[in-house]
GUFI-157800 format. One record per residue (C-alpha): residue in one letter; x, y, z. Coordinates in nm, 3 decimals, padded with zeros to 5 digits, always signed. Each point is the difference from the previous one (the first is absolute). Example, Ala and Ser with C-alpha at 12.3 -4.5 7.8 and 13.67 -1.06 7.14 Angstrom:
# GUFI-157800
A, +01.230, -00.450, +00.780;
S, +00.137, +00.344, -00.066;
END
This chain:
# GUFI-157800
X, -05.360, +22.549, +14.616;
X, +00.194, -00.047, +00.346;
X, -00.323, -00.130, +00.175;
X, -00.297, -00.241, -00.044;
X, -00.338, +00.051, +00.245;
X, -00.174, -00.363, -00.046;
X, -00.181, -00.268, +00.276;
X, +00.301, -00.208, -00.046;
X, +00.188, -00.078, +00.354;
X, +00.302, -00.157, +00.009;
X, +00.078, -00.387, -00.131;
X, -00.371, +00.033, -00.169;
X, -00.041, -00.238, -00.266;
X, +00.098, +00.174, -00.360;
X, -00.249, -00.136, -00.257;
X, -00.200, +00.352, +00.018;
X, -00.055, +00.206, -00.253;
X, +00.220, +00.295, +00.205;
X, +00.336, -00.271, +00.116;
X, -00.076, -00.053, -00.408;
X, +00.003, +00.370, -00.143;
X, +00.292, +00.154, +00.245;
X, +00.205, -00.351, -00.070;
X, -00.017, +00.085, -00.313;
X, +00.048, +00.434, +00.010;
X, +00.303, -00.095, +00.206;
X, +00.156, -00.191, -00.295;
X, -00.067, +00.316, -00.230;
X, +00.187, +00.225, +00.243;
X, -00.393, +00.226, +00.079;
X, -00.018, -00.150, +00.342;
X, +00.331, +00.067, +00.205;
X, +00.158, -00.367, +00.182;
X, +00.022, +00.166, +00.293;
X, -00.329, +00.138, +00.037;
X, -00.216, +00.022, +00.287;
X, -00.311, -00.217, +00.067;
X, -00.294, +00.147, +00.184;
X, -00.268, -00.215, +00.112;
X, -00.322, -00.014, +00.198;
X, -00.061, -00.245, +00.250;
X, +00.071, -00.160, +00.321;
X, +00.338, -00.152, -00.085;
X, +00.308, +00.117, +00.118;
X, +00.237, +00.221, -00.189;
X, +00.300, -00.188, -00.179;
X, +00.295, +00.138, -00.140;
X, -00.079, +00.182, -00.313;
X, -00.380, -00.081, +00.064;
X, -00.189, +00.248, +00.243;
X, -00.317, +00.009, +00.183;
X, -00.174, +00.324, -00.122;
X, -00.287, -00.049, +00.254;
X, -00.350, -00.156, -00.051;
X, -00.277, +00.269, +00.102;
X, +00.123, +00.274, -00.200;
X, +00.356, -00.137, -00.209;
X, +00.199, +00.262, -00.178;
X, +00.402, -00.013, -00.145;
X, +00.192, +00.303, +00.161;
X, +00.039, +00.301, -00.233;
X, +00.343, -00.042, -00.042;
X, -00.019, -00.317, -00.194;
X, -00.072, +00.117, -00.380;
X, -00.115, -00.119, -00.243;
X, -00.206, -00.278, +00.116;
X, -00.216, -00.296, -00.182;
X, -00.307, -00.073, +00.186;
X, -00.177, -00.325, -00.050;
X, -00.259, +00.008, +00.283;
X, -00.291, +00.199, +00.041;
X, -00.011, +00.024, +00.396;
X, +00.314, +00.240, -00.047;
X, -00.157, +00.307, -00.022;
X, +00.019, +00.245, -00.307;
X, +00.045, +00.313, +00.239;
X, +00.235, -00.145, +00.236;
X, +00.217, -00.111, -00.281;
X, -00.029, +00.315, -00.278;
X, +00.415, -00.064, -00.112;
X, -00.159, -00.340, -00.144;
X, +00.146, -00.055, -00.407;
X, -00.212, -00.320, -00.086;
X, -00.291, -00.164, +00.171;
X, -00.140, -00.320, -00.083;
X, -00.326, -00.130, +00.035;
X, -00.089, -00.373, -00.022;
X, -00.326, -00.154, +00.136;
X, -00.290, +00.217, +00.182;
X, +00.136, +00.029, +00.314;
X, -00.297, +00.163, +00.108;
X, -00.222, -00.331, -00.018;
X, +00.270, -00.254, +00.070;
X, -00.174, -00.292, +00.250;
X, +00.394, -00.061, +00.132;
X, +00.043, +00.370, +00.116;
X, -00.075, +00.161, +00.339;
X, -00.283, +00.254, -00.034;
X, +00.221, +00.259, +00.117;
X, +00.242, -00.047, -00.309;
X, -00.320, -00.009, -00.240;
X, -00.120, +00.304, +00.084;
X, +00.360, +00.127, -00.008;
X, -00.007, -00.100, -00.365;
X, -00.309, +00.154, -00.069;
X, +00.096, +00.312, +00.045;
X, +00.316, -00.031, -00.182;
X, -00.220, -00.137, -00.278;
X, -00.156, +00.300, +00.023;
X, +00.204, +00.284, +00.017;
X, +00.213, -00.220, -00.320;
X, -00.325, +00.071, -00.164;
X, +00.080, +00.407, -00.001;
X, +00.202, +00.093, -00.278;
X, +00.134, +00.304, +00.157;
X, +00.115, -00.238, +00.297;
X, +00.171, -00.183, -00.181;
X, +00.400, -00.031, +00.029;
X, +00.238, -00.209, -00.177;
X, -00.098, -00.286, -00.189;
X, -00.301, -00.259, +00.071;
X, -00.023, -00.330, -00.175;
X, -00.281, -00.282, +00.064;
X, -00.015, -00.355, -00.078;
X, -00.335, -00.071, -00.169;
X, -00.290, +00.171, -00.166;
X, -00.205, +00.018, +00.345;
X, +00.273, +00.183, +00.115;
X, +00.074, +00.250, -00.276;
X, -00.401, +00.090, +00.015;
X, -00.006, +00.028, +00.370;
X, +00.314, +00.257, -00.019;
X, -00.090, +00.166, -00.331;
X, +00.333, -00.098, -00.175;
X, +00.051, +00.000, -00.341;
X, +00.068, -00.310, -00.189;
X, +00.390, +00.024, +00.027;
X, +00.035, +00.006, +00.352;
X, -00.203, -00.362, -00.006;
X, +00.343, -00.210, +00.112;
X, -00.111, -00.390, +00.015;
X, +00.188, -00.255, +00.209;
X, +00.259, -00.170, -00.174;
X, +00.185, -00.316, +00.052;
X, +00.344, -00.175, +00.054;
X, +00.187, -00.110, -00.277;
X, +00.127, -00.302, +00.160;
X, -00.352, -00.155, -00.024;
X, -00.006, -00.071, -00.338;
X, +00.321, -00.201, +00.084;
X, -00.148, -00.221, +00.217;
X, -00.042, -00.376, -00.118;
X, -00.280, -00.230, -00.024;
X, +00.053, -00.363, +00.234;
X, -00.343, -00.048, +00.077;
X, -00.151, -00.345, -00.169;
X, -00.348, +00.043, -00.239;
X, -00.234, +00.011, +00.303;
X, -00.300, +00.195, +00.027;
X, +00.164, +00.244, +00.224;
X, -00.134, +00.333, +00.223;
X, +00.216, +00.238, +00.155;
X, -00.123, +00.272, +00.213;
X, +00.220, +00.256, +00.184;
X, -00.111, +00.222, +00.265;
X, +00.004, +00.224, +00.207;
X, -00.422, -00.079, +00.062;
X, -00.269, +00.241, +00.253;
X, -00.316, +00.083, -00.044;
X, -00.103, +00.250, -00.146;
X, +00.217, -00.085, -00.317;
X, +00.019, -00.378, -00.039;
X, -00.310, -00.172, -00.155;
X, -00.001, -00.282, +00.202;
X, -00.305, -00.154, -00.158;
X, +00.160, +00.010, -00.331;
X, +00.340, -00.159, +00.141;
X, -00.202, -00.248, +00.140;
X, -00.196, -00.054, -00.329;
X, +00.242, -00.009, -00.215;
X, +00.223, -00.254, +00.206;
X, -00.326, -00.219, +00.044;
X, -00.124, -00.037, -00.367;
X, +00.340, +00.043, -00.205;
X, +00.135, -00.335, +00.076;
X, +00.318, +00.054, +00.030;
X, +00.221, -00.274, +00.103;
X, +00.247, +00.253, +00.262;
X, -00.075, +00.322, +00.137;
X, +00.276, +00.234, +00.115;
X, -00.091, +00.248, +00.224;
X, +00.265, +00.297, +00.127;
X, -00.058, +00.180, +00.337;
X, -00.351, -00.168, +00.068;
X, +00.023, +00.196, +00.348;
X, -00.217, -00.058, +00.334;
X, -00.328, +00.113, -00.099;
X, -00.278, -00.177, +00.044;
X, -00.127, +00.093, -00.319;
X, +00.306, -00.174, -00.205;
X, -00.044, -00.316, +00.296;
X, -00.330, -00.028, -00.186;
X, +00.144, -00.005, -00.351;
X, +00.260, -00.257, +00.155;
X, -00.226, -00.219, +00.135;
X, -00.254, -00.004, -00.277;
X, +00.285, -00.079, -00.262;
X, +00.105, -00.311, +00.242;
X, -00.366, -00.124, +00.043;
X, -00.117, +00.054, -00.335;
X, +00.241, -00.068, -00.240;
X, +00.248, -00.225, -00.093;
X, +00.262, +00.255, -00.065;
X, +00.370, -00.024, +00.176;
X, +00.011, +00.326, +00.193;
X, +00.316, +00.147, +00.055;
X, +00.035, +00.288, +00.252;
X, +00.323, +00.196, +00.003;
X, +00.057, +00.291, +00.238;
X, +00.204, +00.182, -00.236;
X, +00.059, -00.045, -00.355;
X, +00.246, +00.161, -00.179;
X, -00.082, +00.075, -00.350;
X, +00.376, -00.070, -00.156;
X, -00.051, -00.400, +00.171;
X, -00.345, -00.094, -00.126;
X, +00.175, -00.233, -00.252;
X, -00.131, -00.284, +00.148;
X, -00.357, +00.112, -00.031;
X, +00.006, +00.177, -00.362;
X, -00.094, -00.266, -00.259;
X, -00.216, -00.014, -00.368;
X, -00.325, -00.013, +00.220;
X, +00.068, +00.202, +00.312;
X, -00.214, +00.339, +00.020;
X, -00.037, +00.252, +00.233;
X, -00.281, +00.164, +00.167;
X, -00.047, +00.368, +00.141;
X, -00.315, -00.023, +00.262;
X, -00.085, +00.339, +00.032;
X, -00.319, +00.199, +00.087;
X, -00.108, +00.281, -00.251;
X, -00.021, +00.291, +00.201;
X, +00.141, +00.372, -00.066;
X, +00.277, -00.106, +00.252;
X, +00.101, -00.258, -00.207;
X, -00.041, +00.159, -00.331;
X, +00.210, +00.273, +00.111;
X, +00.239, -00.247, -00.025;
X, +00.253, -00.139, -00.281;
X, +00.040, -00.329, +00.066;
X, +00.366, -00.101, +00.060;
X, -00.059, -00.406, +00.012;
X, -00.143, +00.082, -00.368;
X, +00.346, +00.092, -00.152;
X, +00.202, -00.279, +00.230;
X, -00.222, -00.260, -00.102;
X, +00.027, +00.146, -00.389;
X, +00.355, -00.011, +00.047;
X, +00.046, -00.331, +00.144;
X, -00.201, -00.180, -00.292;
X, -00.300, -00.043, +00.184;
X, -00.347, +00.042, -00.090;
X, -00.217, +00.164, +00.232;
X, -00.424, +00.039, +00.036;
X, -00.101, +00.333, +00.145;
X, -00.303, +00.191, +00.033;
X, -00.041, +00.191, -00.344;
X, -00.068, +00.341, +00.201;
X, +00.361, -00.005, +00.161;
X, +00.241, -00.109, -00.253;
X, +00.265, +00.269, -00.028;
X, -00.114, +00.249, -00.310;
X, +00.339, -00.032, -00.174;
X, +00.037, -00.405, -00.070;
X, -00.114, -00.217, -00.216;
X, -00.251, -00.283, -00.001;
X, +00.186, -00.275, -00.179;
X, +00.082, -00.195, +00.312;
X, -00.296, +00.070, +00.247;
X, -00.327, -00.131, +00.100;
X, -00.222, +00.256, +00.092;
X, -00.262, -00.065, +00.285;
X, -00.381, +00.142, -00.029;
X, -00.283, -00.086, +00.163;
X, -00.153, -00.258, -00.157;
X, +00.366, -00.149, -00.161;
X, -00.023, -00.396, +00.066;
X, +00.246, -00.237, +00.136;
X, -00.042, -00.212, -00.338;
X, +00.188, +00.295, -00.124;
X, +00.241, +00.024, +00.221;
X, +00.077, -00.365, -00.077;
X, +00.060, +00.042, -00.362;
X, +00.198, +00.319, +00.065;
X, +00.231, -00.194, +00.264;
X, +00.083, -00.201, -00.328;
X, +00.134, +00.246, -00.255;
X, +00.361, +00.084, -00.107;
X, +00.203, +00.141, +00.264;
X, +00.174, +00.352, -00.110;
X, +00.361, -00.070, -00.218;
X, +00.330, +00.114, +00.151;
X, +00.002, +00.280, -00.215;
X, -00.315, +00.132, +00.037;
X, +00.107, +00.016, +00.406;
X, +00.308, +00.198, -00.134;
X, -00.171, +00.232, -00.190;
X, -00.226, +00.073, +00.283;
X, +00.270, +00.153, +00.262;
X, +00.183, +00.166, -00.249;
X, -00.355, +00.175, -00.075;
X, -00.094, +00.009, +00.347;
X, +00.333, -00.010, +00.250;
X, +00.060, +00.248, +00.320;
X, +00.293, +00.169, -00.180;
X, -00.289, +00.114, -00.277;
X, -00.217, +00.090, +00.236;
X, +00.311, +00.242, +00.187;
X, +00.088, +00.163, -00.347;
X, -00.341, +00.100, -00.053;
X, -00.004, +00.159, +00.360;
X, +00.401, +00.172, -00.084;
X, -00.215, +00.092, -00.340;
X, -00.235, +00.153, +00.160;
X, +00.214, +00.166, +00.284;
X, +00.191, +00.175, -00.351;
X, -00.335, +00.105, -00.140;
X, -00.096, +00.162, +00.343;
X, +00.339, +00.194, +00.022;
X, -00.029, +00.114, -00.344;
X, -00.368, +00.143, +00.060;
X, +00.129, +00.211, +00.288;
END
């Protein structure tokens, strides 16, 4: 493939399932180095990164084949496309202009129409594969980075939280963040990206008012230097809302924090499909603090259980199945 339609502009930030996949095709020699990169948006184009529009974006004919990871790039205006891949419900997404939903929507449904269809189409989670119809081998979870499972432990036997972001409503549970950091007694919370809202101000304050937890606020954490903050007793949470938006989703903070060593509550309804429960707390209504408390307490995962996880679960898996699939497709036709 010698170009890649995505809502990627240039000097975006690469931990996305997309920056993760085409990293990773580009290794394997299925996604040429010196592709193009089409994008939708209001930033300016950038060397090998173009602006394809934002009412109505499209990749010139001339550029074939082409992987598609966005939904606002429509199916018509792009008919040379090899491979398109589609994470998360676009079509419902609280962070996305209404224009760009409804964009999505209609991709969603013309994907829908077998006899439409052209190329291959892969999905990330069961939501997904029963919006488009898919069968159960073009179902391609998120994966991880191998170098996770490499990262050390320095963090002392406190009663730790870590919670990254990015937060807005419409996904984040705020009540439950709040909850959680307000009952579990933790001795440090570490919160990633807490943003301006006034909705995470609230979670801020309450946490500074109500507990006697240190609370650490970092504007960016980088997974690969959390050493400091991973210990025997630190745990993460993912505050989402159940909603179809978010169970369209496959959570990517659920395979970092499996990789890194962590353990991690989330609501039972949204843990990815594919994983295991060995290491996880799983939130329902009516599931107690006092639980959380003991939970906070058990044996933190071993370093080869972490190992054994992204070799099961790592980006260059999830890009193999995708070449697999790309052979299987050929061979059909």
């Amino acid at each position: 493939m010698n170009a890649v339609a995505w809502a990627l502009p240039p000097g975006s930030k690469t931990q996305t399932r997309p920056a993760k996949l085409v990293d990773q095709l580009v290794r394997l020699g299925v996604v040429s180095a010196s592709s193009r990169y089409y994008f939708h948006g209001r930033a300016k184009s950038s060397g090998i990164s173009v602006n394809a529009g934002s009412v109505y974006p499209r990749v010139p004919a001339g550029d074939t084949p082409t992987a598609v990871f966005s939904p606002v790039f429509q199916a018509r205006a792009n008919a040379s496309r090899l491979w398109s891949d589609f994470y998360d419900d676009w079509s419902l997404a609280p962070d996305i202009n209404l224009a760009h939903r409804a964009l999505s929507a209609r991709t969603y449904r013309e994907a829908r129409k077998a006899k439409e269809r052209s190329g291959l189409m892969t999905c990330n989670s069961k939501y997904m594969q029963a919006k488009l119809r898919l069968e159960d081998r073009f179902l391609v979870p998120n994966g991880v980075d191998q170098s996770l499972a490499r990262v050390e432990h320095h963090g002392d036997s406190a009663r730790r939280l870590i919670v990254l972001g990015h937060f807005f409503s419409g996904r984040t549970d705020f009540e439950l963040l709040e909850k959680i950091s307000r009952e579990g007694r933790f001795d440090q919370i570490v919160i990633g990206s807490p943003g301006s809202s006034k909705e995470m101000g609230a979670v801020i304050s309450s946490i500074r008012t109500q507990t006697t937890s240190e609370l650490i606020l970092r504007d960016w954490l980088e997974l690969e230097g959390a050493s400091q903050y991973l210990g025997p007793r630190t745990v993460a949470l993912i505050p989402h809302v159940v909603s179809d938006y978010t169970l369209s989703q496959d959570l990517m903070k659920a395979y970092q924090y499996q990789a890194l060593g962590i353990r991690v509550m989330c609501p039972r309804l949204l843990w990815p499909s594919g994983l295991d429960l060995e290491n996880v707390l799983l939130l329902d209504i009516g599931v107690g603090t006092d639980a959380v408390r003991e939970w906070v307490d058990s044996p933190e995962p071993t370093d080869l259980a972490r190992s054994q996880f992204v070799d099961a679960n790592s980006w260059e898996i999830r890009a193999r199945q995708v070449v697999g699939l790309m052979g299987q497709l050929n061979n059909d036709n």
